[in-house]
N, C-alpha and C positions, 0 to 999 in steps of 0.2 A: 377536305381541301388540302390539298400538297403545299409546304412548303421547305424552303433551302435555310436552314437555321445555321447559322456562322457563332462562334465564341473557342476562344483561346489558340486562336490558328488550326480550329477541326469546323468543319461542315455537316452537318446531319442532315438526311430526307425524313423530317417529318409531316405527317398526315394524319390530318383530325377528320374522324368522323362526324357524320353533320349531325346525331345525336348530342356530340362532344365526348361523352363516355368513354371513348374507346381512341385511343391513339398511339400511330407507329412509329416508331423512330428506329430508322436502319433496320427497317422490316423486322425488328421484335415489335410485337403487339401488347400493351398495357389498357387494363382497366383504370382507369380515370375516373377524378369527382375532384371538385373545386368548387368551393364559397369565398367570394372577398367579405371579408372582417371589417375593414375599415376601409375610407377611398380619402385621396387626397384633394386638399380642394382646390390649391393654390400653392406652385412653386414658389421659390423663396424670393423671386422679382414678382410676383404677383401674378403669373401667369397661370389660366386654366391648367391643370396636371392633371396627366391620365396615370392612373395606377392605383396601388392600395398596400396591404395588409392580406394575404390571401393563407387559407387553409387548404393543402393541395392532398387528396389522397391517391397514392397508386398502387394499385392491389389493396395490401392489409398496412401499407405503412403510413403514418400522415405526418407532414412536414408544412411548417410555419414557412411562408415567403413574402420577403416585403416585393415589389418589382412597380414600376415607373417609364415611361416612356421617355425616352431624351433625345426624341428629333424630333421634328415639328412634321405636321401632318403633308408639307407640301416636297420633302423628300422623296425624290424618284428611287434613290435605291434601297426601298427598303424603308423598315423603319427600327428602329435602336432603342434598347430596351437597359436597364438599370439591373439586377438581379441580385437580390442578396438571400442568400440560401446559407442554414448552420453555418453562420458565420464568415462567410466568404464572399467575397462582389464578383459579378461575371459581369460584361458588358458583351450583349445578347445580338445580335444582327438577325431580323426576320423578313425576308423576301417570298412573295407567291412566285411561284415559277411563270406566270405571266411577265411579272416585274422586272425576272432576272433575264429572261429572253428578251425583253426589247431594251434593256441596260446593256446588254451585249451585244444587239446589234447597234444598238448607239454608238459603244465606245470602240467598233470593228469599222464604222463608216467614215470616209472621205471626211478631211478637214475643211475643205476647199472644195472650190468645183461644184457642179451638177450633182443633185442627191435628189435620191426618191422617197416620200413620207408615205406609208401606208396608216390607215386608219381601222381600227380595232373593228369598227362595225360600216354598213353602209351608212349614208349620210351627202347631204347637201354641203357644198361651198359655199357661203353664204361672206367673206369678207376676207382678202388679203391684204394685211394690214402694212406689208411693206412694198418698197420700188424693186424692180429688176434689178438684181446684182449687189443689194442691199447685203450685208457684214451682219449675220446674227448671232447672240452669244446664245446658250445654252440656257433652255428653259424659257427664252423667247418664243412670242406668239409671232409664226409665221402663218397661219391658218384657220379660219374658223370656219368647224363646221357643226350644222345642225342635224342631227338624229334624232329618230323615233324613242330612242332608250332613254 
């Protein structure tokens, strides 16, 4: 699976094989393996926390990683990640190129005006929950529709 990895103002295309073993970054190719160690149970406001304690190997070398999630799941652009690697914090940006294409067509289209919404798969209309000419902010439901997926 492709993804657009962001940290320190660089961008990288990486691609995990679906074994996971095996993954590209800027088209060099690494052998991969990872066990999480430990998992976190609860950030420090009490909130479910994704992350852990991870043992990363690549090739013959193995490196300690703590990493942590720090945007919430219903983040459109992405999601954002905590890194602490020999000693140093990265703050990680990981988008699927799905994500970063309709982010961009997002932030390319019409403020105002007539707009057109395409939907990911076919699908039924089943509810429009606002008036003609109705003022929506971002992340608002203008549309529900029902699919087979």
């Amino acid at each position: 699976m492709p993804y657009i990895v962001s940290t320190n103002n660089q961008t990288y295309h990486v691609e995990i094989e679906e074994d996971r073993h095996r993954v590209s970054l800027d088209e060099n190719d690494y052998a991969v393996d990872w066990k999480q160690l430990a998992s976190l149970v609860a950030d420090a406001k009490g909130n479910i926390a994704e992350g852990g304690q991870y043992s990363l190997l690549i090739g013959d070398q193995s490196y300690d990683i703590f990493a942590r999630r720090i945007t919430g799941a219903n983040d459109k652009q992405g999601e954002t990640y905590e890194i602490l690697f020999a000693g140093h914090r990265f703050e990680v940006k990981v988008e699927d190129e799905r994500t970063r294409l309709l982010a961009g067509r997002a932030a390319s289209s019409a403020t105002s005006g007539d707009a057109s919404v395409n939907a990911p798969m076919p699908g039924l209309v089943v509810g429009v929950p606002l008036e003609p000419g109705a003022t929506v902010a971002a992340g608002q439901t203008v549309v529900v529709l029902e699919a087979m997926k």
